[in-house]
N, C-alpha and C positions, 0 to 999 in steps of 0.2 A: 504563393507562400509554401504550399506542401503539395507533394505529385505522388500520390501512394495509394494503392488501391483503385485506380483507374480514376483518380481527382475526388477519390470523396473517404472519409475516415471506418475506420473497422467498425462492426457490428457492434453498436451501444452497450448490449446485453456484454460482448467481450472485453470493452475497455475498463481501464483502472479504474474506481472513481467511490471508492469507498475502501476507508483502513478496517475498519467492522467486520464488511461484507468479506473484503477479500481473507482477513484471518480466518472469519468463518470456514470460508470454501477451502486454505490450504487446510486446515486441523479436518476438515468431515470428508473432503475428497479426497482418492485417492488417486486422482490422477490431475490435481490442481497444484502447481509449483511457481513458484514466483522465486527473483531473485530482488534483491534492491538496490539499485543504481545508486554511485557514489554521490547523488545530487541528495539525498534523501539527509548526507550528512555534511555539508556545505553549508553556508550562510546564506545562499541564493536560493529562496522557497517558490519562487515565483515560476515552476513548472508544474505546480501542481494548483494554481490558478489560472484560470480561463479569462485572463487579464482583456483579450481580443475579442470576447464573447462570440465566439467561433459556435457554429451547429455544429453539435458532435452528436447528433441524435437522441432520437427516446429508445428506453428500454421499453420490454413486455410490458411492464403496467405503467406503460404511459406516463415514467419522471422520465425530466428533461435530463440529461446527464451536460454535466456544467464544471464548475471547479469541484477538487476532490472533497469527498470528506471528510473531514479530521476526525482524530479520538477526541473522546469527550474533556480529554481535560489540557487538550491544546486549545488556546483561546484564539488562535488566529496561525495563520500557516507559519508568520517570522516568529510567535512562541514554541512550534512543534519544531523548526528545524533548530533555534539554540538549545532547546532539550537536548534533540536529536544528537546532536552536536557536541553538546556535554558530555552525554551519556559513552560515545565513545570515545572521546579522550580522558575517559576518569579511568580509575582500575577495574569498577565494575564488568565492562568485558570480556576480564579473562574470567568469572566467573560464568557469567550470562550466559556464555554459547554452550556452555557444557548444561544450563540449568535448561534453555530452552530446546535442546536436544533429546533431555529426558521430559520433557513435558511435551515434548511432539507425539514424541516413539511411543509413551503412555499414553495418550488420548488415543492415537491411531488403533495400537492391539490392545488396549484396554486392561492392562496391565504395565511394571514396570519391571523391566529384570536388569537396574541398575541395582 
């Protein structure tokens, strides 16, 4: 099925597997960067299910790392991706990237010089 990393998957602690965790780490780290893959906005959510129930290992405290985790108010992966989905073909967008820009750059230096 998969051949990477000499037949076994990346370090648990490094893989995706939390919307929460990882916005935490890019807003507090400064050297934590993510992109999102055009699947995130597709009607196909089923890459962020562990449909296979594949071992993908345990992190440091010992959770299993399994399918992702959703924000809390996706009720299921096929609610978060017609959000998803919505949210970028509405006009919202063109406002969005310019909102969530100043609210990176401001968390980051702790001020805003917009």
């Amino acid at each position: 099925m998969l051949c990477l990393q000499n037949g076994k998957f990346d370090n648990a602690d490094r893989m995706f597997n939390s919307f929460a965790e990882t916005w935490k780490n890019c807003l507090e780290g400064a050297t934590d960067f993510k992109e999102l893959i055009p699947e995130f906005y597709g009607t196909n959510s089923s890459f962020i299910v562990n449909s296979l129930k594949l071992d993908l290992g345990k992190r440091q405290g010992g959770k299993t790392v399994d399918s992702v985790e959703l924000p809390p108010w996706a009720a299921g992966n096929y609610t978060f991706s017609n959000v998803q989905l919505s949210v970028i073909l509405s006009a919202i967008p063109d406002r969005f990237t310019h909102y969530i820009e100043i609210l990176i750059h401001t968390y980051k230096i702790g001020k805003c010089i917009y």
